[in-house]
C-alpha positions in Angstrom: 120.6 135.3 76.7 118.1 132.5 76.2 120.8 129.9 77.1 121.5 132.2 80.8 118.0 131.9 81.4 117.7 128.3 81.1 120.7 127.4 83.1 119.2 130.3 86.1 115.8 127.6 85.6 118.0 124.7 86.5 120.4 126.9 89.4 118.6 130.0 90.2 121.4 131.0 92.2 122.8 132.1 89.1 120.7 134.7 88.1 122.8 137.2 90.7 125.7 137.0 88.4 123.2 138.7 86.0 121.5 141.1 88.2 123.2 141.7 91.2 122.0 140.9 94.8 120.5 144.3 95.8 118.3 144.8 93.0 115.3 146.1 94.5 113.3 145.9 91.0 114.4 142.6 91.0 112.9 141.6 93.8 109.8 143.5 93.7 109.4 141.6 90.3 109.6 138.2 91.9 106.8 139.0 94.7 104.8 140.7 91.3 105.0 137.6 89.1 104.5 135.3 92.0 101.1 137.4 92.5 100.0 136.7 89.2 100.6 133.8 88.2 98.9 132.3 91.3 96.1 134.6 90.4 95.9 133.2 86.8 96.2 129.6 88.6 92.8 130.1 90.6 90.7 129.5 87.8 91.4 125.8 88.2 90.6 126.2 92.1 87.6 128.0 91.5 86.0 125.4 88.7 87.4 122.3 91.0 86.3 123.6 94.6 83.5 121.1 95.0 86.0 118.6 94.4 88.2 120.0 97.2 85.1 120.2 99.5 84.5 116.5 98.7 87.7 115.7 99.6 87.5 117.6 102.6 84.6 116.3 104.4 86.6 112.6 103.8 89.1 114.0 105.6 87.2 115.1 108.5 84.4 112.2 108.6 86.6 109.4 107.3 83.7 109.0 104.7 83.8 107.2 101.4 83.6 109.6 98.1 79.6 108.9 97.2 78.5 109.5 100.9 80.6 113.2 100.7 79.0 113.8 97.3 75.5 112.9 99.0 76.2 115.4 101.6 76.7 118.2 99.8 73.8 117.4 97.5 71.6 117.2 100.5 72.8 120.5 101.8 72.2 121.8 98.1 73.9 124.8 95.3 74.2 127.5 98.0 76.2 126.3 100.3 78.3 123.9 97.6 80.6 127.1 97.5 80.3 128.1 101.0 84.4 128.9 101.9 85.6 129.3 98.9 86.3 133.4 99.2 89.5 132.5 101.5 91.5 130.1 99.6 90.9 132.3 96.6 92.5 135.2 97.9 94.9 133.0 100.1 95.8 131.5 96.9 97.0 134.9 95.5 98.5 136.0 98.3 100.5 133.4 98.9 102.5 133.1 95.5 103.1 137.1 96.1 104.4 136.3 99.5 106.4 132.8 98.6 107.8 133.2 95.0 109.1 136.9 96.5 110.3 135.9 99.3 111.9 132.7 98.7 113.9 135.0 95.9 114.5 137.7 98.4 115.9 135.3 100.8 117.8 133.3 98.0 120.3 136.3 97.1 120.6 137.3 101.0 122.0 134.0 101.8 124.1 133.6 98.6 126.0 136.9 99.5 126.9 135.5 102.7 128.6 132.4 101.3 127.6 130.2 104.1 125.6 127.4 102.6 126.3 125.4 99.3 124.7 126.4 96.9 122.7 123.9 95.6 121.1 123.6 98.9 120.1 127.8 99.0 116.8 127.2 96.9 115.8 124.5 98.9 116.6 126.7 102.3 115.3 130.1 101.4 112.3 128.4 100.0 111.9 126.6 104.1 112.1 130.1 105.7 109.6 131.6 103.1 107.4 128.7 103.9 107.5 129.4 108.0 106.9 132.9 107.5 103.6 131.8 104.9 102.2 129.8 107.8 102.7 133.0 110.2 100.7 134.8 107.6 98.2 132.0 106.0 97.4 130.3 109.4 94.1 132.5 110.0 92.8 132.2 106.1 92.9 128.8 106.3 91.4 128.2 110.1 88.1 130.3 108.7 88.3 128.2 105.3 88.0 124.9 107.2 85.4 126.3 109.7 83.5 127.5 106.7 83.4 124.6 105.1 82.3 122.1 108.2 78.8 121.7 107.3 78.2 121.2 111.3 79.1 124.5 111.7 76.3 126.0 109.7 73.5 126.4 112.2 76.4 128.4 114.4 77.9 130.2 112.4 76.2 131.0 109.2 77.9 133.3 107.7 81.7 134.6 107.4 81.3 137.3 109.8 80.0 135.1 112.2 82.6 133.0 112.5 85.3 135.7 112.6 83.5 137.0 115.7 83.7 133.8 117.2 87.3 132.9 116.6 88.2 136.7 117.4 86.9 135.8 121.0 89.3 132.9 121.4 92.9 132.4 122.5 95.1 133.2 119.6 96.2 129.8 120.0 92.7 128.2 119.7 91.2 130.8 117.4 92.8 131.9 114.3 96.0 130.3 114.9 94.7 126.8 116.0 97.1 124.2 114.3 99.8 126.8 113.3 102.4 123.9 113.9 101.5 121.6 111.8 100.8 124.4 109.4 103.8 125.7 109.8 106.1 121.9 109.3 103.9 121.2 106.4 104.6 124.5 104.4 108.1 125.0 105.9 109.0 121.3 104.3 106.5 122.0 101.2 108.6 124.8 100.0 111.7 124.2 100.7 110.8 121.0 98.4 109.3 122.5 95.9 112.0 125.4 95.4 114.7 122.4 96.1 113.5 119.8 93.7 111.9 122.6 91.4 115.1 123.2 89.2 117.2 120.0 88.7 113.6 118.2 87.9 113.1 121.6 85.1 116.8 120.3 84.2 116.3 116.8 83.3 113.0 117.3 81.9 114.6 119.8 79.2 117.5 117.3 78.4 114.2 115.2 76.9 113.7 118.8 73.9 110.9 119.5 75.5 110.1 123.6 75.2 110.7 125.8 78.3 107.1 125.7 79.0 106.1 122.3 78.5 109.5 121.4 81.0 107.9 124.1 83.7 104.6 122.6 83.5 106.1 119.2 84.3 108.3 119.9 86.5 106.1 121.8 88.9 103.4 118.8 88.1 105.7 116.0 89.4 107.3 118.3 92.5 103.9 118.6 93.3 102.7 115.2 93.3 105.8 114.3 95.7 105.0 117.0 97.8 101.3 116.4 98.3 101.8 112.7 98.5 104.3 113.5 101.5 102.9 116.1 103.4 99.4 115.0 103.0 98.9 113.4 106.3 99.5 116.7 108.1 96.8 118.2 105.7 94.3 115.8 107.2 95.3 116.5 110.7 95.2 120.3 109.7 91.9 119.8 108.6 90.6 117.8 111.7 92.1 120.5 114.2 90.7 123.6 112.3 87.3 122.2 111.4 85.7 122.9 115.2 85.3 126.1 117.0 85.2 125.7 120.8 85.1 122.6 122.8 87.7 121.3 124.4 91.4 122.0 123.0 94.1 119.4 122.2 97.2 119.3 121.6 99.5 117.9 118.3 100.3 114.9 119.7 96.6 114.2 121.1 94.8 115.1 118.2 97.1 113.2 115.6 96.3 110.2 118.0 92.8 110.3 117.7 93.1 111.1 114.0 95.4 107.9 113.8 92.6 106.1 116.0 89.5 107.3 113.6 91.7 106.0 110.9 91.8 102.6 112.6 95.4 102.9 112.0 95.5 102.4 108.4 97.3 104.3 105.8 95.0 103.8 103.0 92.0 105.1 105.6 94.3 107.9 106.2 95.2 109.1 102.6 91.5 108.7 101.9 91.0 111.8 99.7 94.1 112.2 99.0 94.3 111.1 95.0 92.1 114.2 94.5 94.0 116.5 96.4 97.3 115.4 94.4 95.7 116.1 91.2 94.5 119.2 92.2 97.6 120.3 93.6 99.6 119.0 90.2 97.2 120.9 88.0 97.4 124.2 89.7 101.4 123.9 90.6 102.4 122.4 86.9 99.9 125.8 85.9 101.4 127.9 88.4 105.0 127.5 87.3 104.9 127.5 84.2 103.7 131.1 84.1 106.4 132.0 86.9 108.7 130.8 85.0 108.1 132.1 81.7 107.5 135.9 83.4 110.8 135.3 85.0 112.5 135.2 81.1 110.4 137.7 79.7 112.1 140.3 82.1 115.6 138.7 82.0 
């Protein structure tokens, strides 16, 4: 049995020869393991958050570390954690959503025998990551309002800015930069899910324990990831960050990012170092415990 379960690590298209594609406790365990070990991964987020707050105000004033840092000691310990309820629960909720549904997709595409499979972890994962922008877009529009300090005299509190975005266009409120959102997390997960296993593969070859080869796998298909995709996180952030005003486009908005940037990629990824540590830490975390819930109940 231990042997099955490492080889379904490396191809988890073969854990339907074990359990059989209609399952429904299966599945439900997926979404249920997903759920908590992206719970038990927020402890990093929540100890790390002024770091992510650093990061983003570089992203959105193209400001060097020590002048972010001065910012939020200016604006002092109240508001250093001002934002931080949404990507705590978005957190949660979006390993429920994507570990399940990635799996739930997984065994409906590998009954219809269409696609290889080596490539179904890497496609179920893309259509679980369109439908987590469909559900995540709104969480993280009021994170990145939240956490604008220009917005403070506005909207001061959370329930201020969800009136305000509730009176805008779908497309300009809550859903402002679904897009993007949606290419970043569609390609994120399909990656993750894709590169996830053979990585798990060839780091066990090295006698490395099950855990220790979870942790790094999901470390270093993190740090591709975020070092990737992390452009469309800063334009993300740059779209979201204002409520009202005149509306852009994509294209328009990624030009004047590009322009703010003075067109230079080190300007651009400015931030970005932090971000992939974060997102390596709380990934490596994330699937290690996955992983390990996944044996238990094999």
């Amino acid at each position: 049995m231990k042997r099955t379960l490492e080889l379904m690590a490396v191809n988890p298209e073969r854990k339907e020869d074990v359990e059989g594609p209609g399952d429904p406790v299966v599945r439900f365990q997926s979404y249920l393991h997903g759920g908590t070990s992206s719970l038990l991964s927020t402890l990093p987020t929540l100890i790390v958050f002024p770091v992510y707050k650093t990061v983003f105000r570089q992203q959105i004033h193209n400001t060097a570390v020590h002048q972010a840092v001065g910012q939020l000691c200016k604006e002092g310990p109240v508001k250093l954690y001002r934002g931080v309820a949404p990507p705590l629960v978005m957190r949660t909720l979006n390993g429920t959503l994507l570990f399940g549904l990635q799996d739930t997709l997984l065994h409906q595409l590998s009954s219809q025998k269409v696609i290889s499979t080596s490539a179904l972890p890497a496609v179920a994962g893309f259509g679980a990551g369109v439908v987590e922008a469909v559900v995540f877009t709104p969480f993280e529009r009021v994170q990145n309002v939240l956490q604008n300090g220009q917005n403070d005299r506005q909207l001061p509190s959370l329930k201020s800015v969800l009136v305000k975005l509730r009176a805008q266009r779908m497309a300009s409120g809550f859903y402002r930069a679904f897009l993007p959102i949606a290419a970043r997390n569609a390609l994120g997960s399909s990656l993750y899910f894709g590169l996830k296993g053979p990585v798990y593969g060839v780091v066990a070859e090295q006698g490395l324990s099950p855990e220790a080869s979870s942790f790094i796998s999901g470390t270093l298909t993190s740090m591709a990831i975020s070092l990737t995709l992390y452009p469309l996180s800063v334009l993300v952030a740059n779209m979201q960050a204002q409520v009202g005003g005149e509306v852009k486009g994509v294209v328009a908005c990624w030009r004047l990012l590009w322009e703010s940037r003075h067109k230079s990629l080190a300007l651009l990824y400015r931030g970005g170092s932090l971000v992939i540590l974060r997102s390596c830490i709380t990934w490596g975390i994330t699937t290690a415990i996955y992983d390990r819930q996944e044996k238990r109940s094999g």
